[in-house]
KOLBATOR-683212 format. One line per 5 residues: their letters; for each residue y, x, z of C-alpha. Coordinates in steps of 0.05 Angstrom, whole numbers, plus 5000, padded with zeros to 4 digits. Layout:
# KOLBATOR-683212
a = Y,X,Z ~ ... .
# end
This chain:
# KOLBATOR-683212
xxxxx = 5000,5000,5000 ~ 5066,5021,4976 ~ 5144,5009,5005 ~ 5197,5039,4963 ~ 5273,5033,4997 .
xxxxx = 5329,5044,4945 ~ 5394,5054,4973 ~ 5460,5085,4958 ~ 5532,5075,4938 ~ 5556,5023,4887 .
xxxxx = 5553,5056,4814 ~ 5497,5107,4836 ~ 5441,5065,4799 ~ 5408,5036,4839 ~ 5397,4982,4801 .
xxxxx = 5368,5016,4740 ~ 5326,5047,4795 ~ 5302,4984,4811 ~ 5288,4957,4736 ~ 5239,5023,4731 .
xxxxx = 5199,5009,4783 ~ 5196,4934,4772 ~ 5180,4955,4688 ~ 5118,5001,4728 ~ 5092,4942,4767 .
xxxxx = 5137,4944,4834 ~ 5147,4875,4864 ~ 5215,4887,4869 ~ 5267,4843,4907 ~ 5348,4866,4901 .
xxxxx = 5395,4864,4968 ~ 5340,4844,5012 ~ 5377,4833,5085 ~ 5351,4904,5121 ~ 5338,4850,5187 .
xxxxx = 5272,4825,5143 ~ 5248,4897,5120 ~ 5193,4892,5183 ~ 5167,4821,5162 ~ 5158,4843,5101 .
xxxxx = 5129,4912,5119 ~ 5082,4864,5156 ~ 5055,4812,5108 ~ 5053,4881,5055 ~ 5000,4916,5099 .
xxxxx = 4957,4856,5104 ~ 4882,4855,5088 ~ 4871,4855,5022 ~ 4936,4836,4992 ~ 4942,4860,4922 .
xxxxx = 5004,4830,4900 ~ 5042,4860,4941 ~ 5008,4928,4943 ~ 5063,4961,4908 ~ 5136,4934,4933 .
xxxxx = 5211,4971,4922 ~ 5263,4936,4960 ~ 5343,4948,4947 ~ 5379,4951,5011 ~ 5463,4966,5006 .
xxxxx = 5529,4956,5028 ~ 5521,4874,5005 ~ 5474,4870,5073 ~ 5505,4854,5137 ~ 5541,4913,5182 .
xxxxx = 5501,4895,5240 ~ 5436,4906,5204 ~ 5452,4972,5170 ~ 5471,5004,5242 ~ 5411,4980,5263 .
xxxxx = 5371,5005,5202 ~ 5340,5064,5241 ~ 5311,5025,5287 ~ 5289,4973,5241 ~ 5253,5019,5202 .
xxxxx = 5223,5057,5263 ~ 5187,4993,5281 ~ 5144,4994,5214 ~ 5070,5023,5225 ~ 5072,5077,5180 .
xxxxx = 4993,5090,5184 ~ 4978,5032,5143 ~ 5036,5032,5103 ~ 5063,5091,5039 ~ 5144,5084,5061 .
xxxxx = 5192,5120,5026 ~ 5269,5116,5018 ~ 5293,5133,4954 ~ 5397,5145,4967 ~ 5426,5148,4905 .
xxxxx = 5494,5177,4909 ~ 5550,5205,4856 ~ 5607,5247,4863 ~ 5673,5202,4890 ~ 5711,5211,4821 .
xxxxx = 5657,5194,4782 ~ 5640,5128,4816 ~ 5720,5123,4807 ~ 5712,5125,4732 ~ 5649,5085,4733 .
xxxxx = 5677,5019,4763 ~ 5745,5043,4709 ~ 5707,5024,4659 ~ 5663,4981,4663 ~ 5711,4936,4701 .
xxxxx = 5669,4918,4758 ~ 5692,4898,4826 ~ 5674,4945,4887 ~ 5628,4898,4936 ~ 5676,4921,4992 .
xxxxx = 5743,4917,4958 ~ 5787,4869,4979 ~ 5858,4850,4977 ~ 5870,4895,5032 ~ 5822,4952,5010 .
xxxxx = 5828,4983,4948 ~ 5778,5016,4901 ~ 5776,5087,4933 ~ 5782,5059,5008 ~ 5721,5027,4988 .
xxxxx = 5678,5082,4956 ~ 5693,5114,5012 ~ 5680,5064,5073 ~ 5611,5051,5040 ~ 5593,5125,5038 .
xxxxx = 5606,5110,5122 ~ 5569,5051,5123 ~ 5495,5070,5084 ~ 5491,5143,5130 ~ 5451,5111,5173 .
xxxxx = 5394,5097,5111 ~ 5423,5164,5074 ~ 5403,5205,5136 ~ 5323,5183,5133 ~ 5317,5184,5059 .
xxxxx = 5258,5228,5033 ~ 5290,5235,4962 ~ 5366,5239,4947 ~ 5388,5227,4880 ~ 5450,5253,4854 .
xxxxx = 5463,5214,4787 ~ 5546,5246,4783 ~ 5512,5285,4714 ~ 5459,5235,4692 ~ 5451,5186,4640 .
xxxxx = 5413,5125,4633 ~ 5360,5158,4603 ~ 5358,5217,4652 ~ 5350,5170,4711 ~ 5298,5132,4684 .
xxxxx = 5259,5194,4675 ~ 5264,5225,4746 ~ 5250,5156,4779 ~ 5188,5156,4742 ~ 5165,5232,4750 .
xxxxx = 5192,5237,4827 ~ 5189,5162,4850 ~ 5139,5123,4814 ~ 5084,5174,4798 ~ 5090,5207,4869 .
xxxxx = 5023,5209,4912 ~ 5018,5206,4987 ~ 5018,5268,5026 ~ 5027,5306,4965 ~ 5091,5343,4967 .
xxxxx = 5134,5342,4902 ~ 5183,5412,4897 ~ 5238,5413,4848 ~ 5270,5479,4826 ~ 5344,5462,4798 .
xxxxx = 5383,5511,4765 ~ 5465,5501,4758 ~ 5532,5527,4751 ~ 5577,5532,4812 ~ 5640,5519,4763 .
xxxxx = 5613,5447,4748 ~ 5610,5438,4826 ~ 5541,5452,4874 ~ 5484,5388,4876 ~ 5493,5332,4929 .
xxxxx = 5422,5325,4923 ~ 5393,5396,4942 ~ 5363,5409,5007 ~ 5368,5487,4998 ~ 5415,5524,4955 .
xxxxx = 5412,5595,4925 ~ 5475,5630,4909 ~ 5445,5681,4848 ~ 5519,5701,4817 ~ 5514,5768,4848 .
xxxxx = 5451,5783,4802 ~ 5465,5825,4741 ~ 5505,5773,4684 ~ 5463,5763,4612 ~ 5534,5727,4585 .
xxxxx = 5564,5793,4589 ~ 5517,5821,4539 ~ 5543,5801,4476 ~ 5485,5790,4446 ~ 5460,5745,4501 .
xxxxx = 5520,5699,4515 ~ 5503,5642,4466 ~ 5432,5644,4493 ~ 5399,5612,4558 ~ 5348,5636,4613 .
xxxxx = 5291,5608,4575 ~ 5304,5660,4524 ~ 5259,5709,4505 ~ 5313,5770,4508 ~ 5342,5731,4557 .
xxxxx = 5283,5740,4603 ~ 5261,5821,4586 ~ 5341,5835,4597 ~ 5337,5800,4671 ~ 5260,5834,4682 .
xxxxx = 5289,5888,4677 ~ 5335,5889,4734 ~ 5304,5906,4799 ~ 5362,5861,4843 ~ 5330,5805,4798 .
xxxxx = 5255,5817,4824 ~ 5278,5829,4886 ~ 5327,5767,4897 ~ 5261,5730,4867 ~ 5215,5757,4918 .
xxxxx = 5265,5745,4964 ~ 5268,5671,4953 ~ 5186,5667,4940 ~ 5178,5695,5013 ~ 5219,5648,5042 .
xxxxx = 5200,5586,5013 ~ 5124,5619,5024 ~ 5141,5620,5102 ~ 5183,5550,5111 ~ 5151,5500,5051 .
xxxxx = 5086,5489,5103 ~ 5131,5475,5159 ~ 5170,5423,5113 ~ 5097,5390,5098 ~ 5080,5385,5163 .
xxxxx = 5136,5347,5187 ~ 5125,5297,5138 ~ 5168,5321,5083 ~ 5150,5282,5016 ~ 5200,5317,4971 .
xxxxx = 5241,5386,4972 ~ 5296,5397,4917 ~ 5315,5481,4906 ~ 5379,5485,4879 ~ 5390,5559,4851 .
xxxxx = 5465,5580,4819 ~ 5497,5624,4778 ~ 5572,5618,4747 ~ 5550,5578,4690 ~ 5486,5555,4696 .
xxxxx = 5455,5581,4641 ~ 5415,5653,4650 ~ 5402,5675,4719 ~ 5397,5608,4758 ~ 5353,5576,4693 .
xxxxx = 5302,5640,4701 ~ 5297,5647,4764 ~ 5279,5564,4775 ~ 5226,5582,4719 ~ 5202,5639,4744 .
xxxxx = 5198,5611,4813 ~ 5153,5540,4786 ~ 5105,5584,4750 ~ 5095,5623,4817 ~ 5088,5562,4864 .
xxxxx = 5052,5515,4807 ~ 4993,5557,4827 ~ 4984,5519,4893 ~ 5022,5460,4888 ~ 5007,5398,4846 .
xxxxx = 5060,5364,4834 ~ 5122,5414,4818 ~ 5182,5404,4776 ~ 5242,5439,4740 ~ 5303,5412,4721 .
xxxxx = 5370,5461,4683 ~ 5430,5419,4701 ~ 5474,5452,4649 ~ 5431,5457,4599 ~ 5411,5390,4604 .
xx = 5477,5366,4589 ~ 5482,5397,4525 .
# end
């Protein structure tokens, strides 16, 4: 039996979220009151019920104050041994929910007469900590499209196994601003810089010459080793206390040589003994 919680800001996609999982098979229900999440927790887990076996629930700033204070508590109450739980907080950068609600014309749940449209980005950011600071999986969608969402709710969210831990290397460039999403970042700018090599500049970390110009380097090997020993000592410590997913955020200036090879170089070394590992080039994926 499955519970998936999606939460997080207005303009973050949760909704989209939601239309995945329901397109997957999720009984899905949209601003269900957070007071009822136990009842249904409840009638999920019971014998034999294979309806509701796999169930995503939106919960957001639309629910009532009292219940989202309470929301740690609520979901404390839920027997977790016969029930998957995970909560999924979707978030964006301030400006870009500013330009999302710009133009598609939409009013902000919370604005109001008295509250305008950045008062209320802001008061909800408040309001949802108390779900944002038990989510499993954060989601920053401030550089994703429709498309790219779709695709990480499936490969993170949807096809995610229990007690299997799902690691994400993510490479990106510090001057288009550090992940919101990343539970440990990697500042790699002090590593020798491919764009300074003529040659090089136009190319990425996936790059064959790339790649034998950065092997090459023994700061490189050792800022990888580095890393690898690190995440070698802590990652069972993370599993152990119940950590379903870890995002790696490494960066360079641009986001395009060192932090890309690195983030591969550092999946191929860790897919040897774990399942379900990911990569993702921020940068790169933009263009």
């Amino acid at each position: 039996m499955k519970l998936i919680i999606i939460s997080g800001r207005s303009g973050s996609g949760k909704s989209t979220c939601l239309h995945v999982l329901e397109d997957l098979g999720y009984y899905c229900v949209d601003n269900m009151p957070a007071s009822l999440l136990e009842a249904l927790a409840e009638r999920i887990a019971e014998e034999n019920n294979t309806e509701l076996d796999k169930v995503a629930v939106s919960i957001d700033a639309r629910n009532l104050s009292g219940d989202i204070s309470k929301f740690r508590e609520i979901f404390n109450r839920i027997d977790a041994s016969t029930l998957d739980q995970q909560i999924i907080f979707l978030d964006a950068e301030t400006n870009t929910l500013l330009k999302r609600f710009s133009e598609t014309r939409r009013k902000h749940p919370l604005s109001n007469s008295d509250l305008g449209l950045l008062e209320a980005i802001k008061l909800e950011k408040d309001l949802l900590s108390p779900i944002a600071d038990l989510a499993s999986l954060n989601i920053d969608t401030s550089t994703l499209n429709l498309h790219d969402l779709r695709d990480i709710v499936r490969d993170r969210v949807a096809n995610h196994q229990p007690n299997v831990l799902a690691l994400q290397f993510q490479s990106f460039g510090f001057k288009h601003g550090t992940p919101i999403d990343a539970d440990m970042v990697y500042d790699v700018r002090c590593l020798p810089n491919p764009y300074w090599v003529n040659a090089l500049r136009g190319l990425t970390g996936l790059d064959p010459e790339v790649i034998e110009y950065l092997e090459a380097e023994l700061d490189v090997d050792k800022m990888f080793n580095d890393i690898k020993d690190f995440l070698e000592t802590w990652i069972p410590s993370f599993e152990r206390n119940n950590r379903s997913y870890i995002t790696i955020a490494l960066g360079c200036t641009g986001g395009q040589h060192r932090s890309v090879y690195l983030s591969e170089k550092l999946r191929e070394h860790f897919s040897q003994t774990i399942s379900n590992i990911q990569v993702r080039h921020r940068e790169l994926n933009k263009s």
